[in-house]
C-alpha positions in Angstrom: -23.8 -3.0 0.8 -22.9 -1.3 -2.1 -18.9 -0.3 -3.3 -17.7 1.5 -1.0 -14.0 3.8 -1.3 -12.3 5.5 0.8 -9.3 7.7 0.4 -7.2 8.1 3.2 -5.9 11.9 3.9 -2.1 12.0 4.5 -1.5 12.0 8.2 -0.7 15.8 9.8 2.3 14.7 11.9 5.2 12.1 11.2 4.1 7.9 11.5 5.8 5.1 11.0 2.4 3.4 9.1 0.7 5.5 6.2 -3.0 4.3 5.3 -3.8 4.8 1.5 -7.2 3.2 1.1 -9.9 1.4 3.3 -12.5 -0.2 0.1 -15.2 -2.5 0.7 -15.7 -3.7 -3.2 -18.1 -5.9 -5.0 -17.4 -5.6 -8.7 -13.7 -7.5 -9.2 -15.3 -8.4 -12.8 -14.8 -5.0 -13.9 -11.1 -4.9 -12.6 -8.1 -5.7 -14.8 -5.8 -8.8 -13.6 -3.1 -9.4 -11.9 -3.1 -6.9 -9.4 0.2 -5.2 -8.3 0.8 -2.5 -5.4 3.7 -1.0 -4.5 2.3 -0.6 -1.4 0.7 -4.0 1.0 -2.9 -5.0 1.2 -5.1 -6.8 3.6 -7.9 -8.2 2.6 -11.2 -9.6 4.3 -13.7 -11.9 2.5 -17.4 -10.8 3.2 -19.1 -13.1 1.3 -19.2 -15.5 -1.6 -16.6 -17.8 -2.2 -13.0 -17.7 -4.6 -9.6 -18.3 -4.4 -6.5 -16.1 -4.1 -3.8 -16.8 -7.1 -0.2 -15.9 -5.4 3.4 -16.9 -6.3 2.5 -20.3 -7.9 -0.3 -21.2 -5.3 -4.3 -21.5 -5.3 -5.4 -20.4 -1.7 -9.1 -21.2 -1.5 -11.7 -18.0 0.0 -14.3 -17.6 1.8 -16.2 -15.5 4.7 -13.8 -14.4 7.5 -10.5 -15.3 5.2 -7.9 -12.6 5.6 -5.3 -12.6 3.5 -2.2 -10.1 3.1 -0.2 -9.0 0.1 3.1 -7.7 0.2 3.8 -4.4 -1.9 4.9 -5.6 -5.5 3.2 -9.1 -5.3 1.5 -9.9 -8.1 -1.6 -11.5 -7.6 -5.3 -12.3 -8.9 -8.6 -13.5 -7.5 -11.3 -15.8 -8.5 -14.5 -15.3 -7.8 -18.2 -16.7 -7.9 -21.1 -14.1 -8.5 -21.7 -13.2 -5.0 -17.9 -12.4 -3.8 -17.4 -9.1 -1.8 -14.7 -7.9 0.4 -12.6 -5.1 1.9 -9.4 -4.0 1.6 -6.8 -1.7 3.6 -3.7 0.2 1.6 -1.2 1.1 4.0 2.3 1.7 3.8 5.4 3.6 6.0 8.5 2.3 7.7 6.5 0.6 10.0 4.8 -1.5 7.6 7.0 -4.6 7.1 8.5 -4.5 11.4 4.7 -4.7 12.3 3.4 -7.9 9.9 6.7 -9.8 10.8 6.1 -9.5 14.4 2.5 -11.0 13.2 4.3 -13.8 11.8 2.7 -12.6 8.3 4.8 -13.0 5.0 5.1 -13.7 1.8 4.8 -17.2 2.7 2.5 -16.8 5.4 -0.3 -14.8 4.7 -3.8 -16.4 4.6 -6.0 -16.5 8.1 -9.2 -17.5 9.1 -11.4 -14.5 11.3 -14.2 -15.0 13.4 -17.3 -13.1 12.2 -17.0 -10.2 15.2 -13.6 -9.0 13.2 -16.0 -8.6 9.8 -18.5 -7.1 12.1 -16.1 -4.6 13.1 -14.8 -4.0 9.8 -18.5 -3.5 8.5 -19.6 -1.4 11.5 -16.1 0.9 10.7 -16.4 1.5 6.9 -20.0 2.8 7.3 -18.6 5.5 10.0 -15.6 6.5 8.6 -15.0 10.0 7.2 -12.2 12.5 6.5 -12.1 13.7 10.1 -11.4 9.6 11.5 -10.3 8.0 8.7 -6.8 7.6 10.0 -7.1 6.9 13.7 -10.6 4.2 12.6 -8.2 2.4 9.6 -5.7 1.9 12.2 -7.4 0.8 14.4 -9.3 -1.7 12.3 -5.9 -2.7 10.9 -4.8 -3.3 14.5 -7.8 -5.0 15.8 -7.4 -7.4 12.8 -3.9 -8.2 13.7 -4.4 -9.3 17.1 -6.1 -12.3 16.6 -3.7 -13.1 13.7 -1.1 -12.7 16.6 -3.3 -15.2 18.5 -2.2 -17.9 15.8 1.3 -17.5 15.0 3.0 -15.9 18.2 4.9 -19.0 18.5 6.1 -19.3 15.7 7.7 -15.7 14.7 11.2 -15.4 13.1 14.2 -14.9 14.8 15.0 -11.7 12.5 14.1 -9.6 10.3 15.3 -10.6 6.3 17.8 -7.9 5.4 16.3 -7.1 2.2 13.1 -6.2 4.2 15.5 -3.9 6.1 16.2 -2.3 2.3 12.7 -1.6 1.7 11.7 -0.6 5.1 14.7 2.4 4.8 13.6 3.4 1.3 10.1 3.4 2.2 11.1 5.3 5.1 13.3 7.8 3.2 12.3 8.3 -0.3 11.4 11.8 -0.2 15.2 12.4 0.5 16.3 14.5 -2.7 20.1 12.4 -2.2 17.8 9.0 -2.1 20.2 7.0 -4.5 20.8 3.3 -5.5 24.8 3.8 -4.4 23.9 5.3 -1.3 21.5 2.3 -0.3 24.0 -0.1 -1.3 26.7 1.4 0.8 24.7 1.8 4.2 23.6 -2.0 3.7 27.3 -3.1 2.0 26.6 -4.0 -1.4 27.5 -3.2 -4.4 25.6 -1.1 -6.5 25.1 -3.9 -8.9 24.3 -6.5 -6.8 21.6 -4.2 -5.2 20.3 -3.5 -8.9 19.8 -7.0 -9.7 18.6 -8.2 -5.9 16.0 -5.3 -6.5 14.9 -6.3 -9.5 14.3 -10.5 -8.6 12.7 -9.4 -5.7 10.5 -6.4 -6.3 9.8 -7.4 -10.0 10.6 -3.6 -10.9 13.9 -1.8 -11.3 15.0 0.5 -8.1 14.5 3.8 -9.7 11.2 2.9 -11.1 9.8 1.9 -7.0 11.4 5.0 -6.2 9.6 7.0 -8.8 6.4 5.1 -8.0 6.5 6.0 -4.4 7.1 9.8 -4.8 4.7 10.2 -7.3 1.7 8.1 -5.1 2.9 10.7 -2.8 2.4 13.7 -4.8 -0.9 12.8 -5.8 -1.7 12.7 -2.1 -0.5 15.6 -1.4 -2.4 17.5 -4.4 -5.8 15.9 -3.2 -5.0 17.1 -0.2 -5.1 20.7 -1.1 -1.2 21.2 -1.3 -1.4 22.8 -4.7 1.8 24.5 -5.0 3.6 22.5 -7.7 7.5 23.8 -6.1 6.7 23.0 -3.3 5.0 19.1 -4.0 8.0 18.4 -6.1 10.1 19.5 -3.4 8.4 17.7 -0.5 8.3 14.4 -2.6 12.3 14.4 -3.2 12.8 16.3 -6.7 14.6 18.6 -7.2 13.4 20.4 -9.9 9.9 21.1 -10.6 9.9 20.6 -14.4 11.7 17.2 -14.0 8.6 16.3 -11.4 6.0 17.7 -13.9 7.6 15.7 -16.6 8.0 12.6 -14.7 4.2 13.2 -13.2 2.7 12.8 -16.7 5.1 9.9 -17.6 3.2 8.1 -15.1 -0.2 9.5 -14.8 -0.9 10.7 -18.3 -2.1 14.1 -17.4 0.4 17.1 -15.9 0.3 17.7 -12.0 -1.7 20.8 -12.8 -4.5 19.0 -14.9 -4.3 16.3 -12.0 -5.6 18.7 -9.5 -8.6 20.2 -12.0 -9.9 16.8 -12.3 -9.5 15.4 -8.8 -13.4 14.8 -7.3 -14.5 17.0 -9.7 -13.2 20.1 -8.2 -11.1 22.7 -10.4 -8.1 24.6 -8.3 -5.3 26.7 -8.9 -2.1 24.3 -8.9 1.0 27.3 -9.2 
């Protein structure tokens, strides 16, 4: 097979998990290193061999290896010549509750598959198209899972870490205009200092900046989507103010929201 991307359209109704990507990918030589997401990854060797390089640990690859990264993990890959593999983006407040009750962490995170799950993956990526591509990465996503769950059922944690709780509610909430780091701190009873510097060891990035990140992934959703209304993006993402959301847009992107939308797949639309 040859590289294969897919973009996921934003879902029509409310979900507590948001797909981004679903990739199949051959060329990792082309790709700058480390990697980070703010959003997780899970990964499926196809072929070839490598090994995954992840908070201070070498984790050996081969066919059938799954592996998971957590949003804002840093992480690269070796590779021999031959090395293929896919990859799902996905996201939402439902993200973090499903892969705990996997057993899957940041610890945790490296499987072996039996070859029907890459047979299912394969046989998915070559039918998936904008009219499936939710319902078909979920349920490839899902499929995967449960023989992960197969593995590790007896071994999953007794609770859920608090400052997963934290990201799960921003995750969950970040289009809220009043998303703040005081209010955060006071639903979970912390400071706002303490929040600030817990954020920053554990997410490697300061709390406005994820925040920023995430409406701004959003927006650019939303405008290859065909929700070209620039108001009305800025507004659904959690700004306030269009300008601000332009300015901040091309801060991050390099180009304005309007310029964004002429040069998504090639296609040249009116963004007022």
């Amino acid at each position: 097979m040859i590289d294969i991307c897919n973009f996921i359209p934003p879902k029509d109704h409310p979900s507590e998990l948001e797909f981004i990507h679903f990739v199949y990918e051959t060329g990792i030589r082309r790709l700058n290193q480390p990697f980070v997401h703010f959003f997780h990854r899970m990964f499926l060797v196809f072929k070839g061999s490598g090994a995954l390089k992840l908070d201070g640990k070498t984790i050996p690859l081969k066919r059938g290896d799954l592996f998971v990264v957590f949003g804002y993990q840093s992480y690269e890959i070796e590779f021999d010549d031959e090395l293929s593999y896919f990859y799902i983006s996905f996201g939402g407040s439902g993200a973090l509750p499903l892969l705990e009750s996997m057993n899957i962490s940041r610890t945790n995170c490296h499987f072996a598959l039996p070859d029907r799950v890459l047979d299912f993956w394969v046989d998915s990526i070559r039918r998936v198209n904008a009219a499936n591509a939710n319902p078909l990465t979920e349920s490839v996503l899902m499929y995967t899972l449960s023989f992960v769950e197969q593995d590790t059922k007896a071994e999953k944690p007794a609770q859920t870490d608090k400052f997963d709780m934290i990201i799960d509610y921003i995750n969950h909430n970040f289009t809220s205009p009043d998303m703040s780091l005081g209010k955060v701190a006071d639903i979970f009873y912390y400071t706002e200092k303490h929040l600030s510097y817990l954020f920053s060891a554990k997410m490697g990035v300061r709390f406005t900046q994820y925040i920023s990140d995430l409406r701004i992934h959003y927006a650019k959703r939303l405008l290859k989507s065909g929700c070209t209304n620039i108001s009305e993006v800025a507004s659904r993402c959690g700004f306030g103010d269009r300008f601000y959301f332009s300015k901040i847009f091309k801060k991050t992107t390099g180009i304005t929201p309007s310029e964004y939308v002429k040069n998504a797949d090639g296609r040249t639309q009116s963004a007022e």
